[in-house]
C-alpha positions in Angstrom: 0.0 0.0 0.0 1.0 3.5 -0.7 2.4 5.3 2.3 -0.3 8.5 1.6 -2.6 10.3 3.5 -4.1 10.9 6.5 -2.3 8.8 9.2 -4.0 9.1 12.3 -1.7 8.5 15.9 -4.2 7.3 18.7 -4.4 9.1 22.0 -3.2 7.9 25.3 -7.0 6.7 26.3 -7.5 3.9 28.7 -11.1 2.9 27.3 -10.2 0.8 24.8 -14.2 0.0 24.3 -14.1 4.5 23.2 -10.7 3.9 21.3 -12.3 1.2 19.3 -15.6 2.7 18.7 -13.5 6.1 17.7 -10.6 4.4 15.5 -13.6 2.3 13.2 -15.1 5.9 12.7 -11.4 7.4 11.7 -11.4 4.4 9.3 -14.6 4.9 7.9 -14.3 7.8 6.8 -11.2 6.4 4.6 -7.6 6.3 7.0 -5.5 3.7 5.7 -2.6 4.5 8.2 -3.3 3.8 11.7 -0.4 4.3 14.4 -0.9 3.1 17.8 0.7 5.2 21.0 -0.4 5.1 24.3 2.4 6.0 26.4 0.3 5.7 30.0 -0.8 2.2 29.4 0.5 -1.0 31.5 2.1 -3.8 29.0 -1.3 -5.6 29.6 -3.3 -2.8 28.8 -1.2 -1.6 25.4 -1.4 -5.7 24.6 -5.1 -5.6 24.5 -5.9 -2.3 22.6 -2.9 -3.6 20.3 -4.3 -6.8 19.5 -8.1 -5.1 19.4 -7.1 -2.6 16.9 -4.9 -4.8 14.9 -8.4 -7.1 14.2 -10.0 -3.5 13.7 -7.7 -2.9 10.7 -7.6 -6.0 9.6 -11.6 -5.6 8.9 -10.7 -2.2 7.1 -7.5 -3.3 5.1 -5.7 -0.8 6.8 -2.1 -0.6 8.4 -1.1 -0.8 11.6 2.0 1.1 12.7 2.8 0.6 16.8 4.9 3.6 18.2 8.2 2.3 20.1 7.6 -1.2 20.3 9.6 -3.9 17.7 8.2 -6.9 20.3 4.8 -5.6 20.5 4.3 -5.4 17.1 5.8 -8.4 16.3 3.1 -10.5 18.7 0.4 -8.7 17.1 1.2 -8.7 13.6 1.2 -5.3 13.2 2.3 -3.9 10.2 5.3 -1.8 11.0 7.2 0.0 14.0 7.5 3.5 14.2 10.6 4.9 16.8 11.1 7.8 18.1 14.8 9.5 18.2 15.9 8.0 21.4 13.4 5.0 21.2 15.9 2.1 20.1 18.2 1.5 17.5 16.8 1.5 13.6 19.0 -0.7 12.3 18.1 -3.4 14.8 14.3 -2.6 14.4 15.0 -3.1 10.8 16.9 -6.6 11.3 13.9 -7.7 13.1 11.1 -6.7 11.2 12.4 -8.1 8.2 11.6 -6.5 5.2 8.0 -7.0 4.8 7.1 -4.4 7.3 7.0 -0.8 7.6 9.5 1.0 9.6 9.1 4.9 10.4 11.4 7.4 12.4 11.1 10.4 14.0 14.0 13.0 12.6 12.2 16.0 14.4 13.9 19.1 12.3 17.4 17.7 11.9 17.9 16.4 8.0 21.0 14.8 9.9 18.7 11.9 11.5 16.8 12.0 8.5 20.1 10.8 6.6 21.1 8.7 9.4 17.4 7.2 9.0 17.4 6.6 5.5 20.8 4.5 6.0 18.7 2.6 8.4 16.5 1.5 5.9 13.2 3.1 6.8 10.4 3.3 4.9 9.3 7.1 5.7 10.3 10.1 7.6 9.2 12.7 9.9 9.2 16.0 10.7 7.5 17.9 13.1 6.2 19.8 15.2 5.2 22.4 12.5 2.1 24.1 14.6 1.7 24.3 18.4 0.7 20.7 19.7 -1.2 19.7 22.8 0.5 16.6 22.4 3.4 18.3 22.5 3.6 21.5 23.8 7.3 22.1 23.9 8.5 20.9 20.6 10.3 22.8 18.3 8.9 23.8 15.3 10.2 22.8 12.0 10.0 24.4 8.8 7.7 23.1 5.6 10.7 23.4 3.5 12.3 20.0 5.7 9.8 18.6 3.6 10.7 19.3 0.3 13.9 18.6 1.1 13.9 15.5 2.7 12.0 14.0 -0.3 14.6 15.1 -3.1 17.5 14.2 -1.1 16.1 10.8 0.4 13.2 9.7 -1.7 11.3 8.4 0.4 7.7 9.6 1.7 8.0 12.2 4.3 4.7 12.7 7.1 4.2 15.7 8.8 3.3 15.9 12.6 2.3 18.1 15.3 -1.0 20.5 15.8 -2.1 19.6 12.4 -6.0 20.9 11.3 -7.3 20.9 9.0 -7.2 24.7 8.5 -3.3 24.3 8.2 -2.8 21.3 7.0 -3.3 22.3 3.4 0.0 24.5 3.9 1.5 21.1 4.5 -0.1 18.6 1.4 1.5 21.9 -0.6 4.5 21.4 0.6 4.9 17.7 -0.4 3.9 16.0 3.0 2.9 12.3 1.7 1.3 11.7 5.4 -0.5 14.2 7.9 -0.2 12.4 10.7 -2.6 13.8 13.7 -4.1 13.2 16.8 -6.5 15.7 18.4 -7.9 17.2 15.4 -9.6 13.7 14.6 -9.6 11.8 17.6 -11.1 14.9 19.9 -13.7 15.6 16.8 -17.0 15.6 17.2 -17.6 14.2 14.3 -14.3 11.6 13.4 -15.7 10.0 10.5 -15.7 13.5 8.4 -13.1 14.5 10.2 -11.1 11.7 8.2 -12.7 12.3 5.1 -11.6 15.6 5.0 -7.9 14.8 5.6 -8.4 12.0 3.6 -10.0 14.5 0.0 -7.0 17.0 0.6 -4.8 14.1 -0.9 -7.3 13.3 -3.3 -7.6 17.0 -4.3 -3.6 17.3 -5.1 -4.3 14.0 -8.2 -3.6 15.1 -11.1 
């Protein structure tokens, strides 16, 4: 599957019965790209809303991408690992994931772990924060033009992160961002399921 469009991160909830009912409406309205993060979770916890939305996808055809965790993903057949800068070594992720799943990195504003990435072997990038985040607060803020960048010099799909709307987010699909990846502004909508179709038509706006 094309690594393209909307590519919605879950929030740290411990209802996994909400999560679920939330992520199917996210996926209804046409996500293909599903990462799950829950850094307040027990291992027993993140196991069970692993292995739930991993069936969830599954029922979609979508992928699953778990945030910081090579064994996790392994024992629920997720589709791919996405780390973090200081979240474990890429090469090693890359040794055991084989070469049939997807593996993502964090390279924050620095096109130096972007390169260092790439070497790894991952399959995309990304930048971020590019707008104020409640996920993230503090981050620094990185400039669109990482994106363009990053994509001539590495050639490989580059997602965008942090405080992403859809009011902004245009700025960013403009830019050449292959992924919007975002939280809050589809997870905390009142309405998910449009919410994704939205994100989801800005990439089917920029076909030729």
């Amino acid at each position: 599957m094309k690594l393209s469009g909307l590519y919605a991160i879950t929030p740290d909830w411990g209802d996994t019965a909400r999560l679920i009912t939330v992520t199917e409406a996210v996926l209804r309205g046409g996500c293909r790209l599903l990462q799950y993060r829950n850094k307040t979770a027990s291992p027993c916890h993140r196991d069970e809303q692993a292995v739930a939305l991993r069936g969830l996808t599954r029922r979609y055809e979508a992928l699953l991408i778990i945030n910081d965790d090579v064994d996790l993903a392994l024992a629920c057949e997720a589709d791919g690992v996405h780390l973090g800068g200081e979240d474990g070594d890429l090469a090693e992720a890359r040794r055991c994931l084989g070469t049939n799943r997807i593996l993502g990195a964090s390279c924050y504003q620095s096109q130096g772990l972007a390169a260092a990435a790439a070497q790894a072997g991952v399959d995309y990038l990304a930048f971020g924060s590019f707008f104020p985040s409640p996920t993230k607060p503090q981050a620094k803020r990185a400039d669109p033009a990482l994106i363009a960048a990053a994509k001539e010099r590495h050639r490989l799909p580059v997602a965008a992160i942090g405080g992403i709307t859809l009011d902004n987010a245009g700025r960013l699909v403009d830019a050449g961002a292959d992924l919007l990846a975002v939280i809050t502004a589809v997870y905390n909508n009142a309405d998910p399921e449009r919410a994704s179709r939205d994100f989801t038509q800005l990439f089917e706006n920029r076909r030729p």
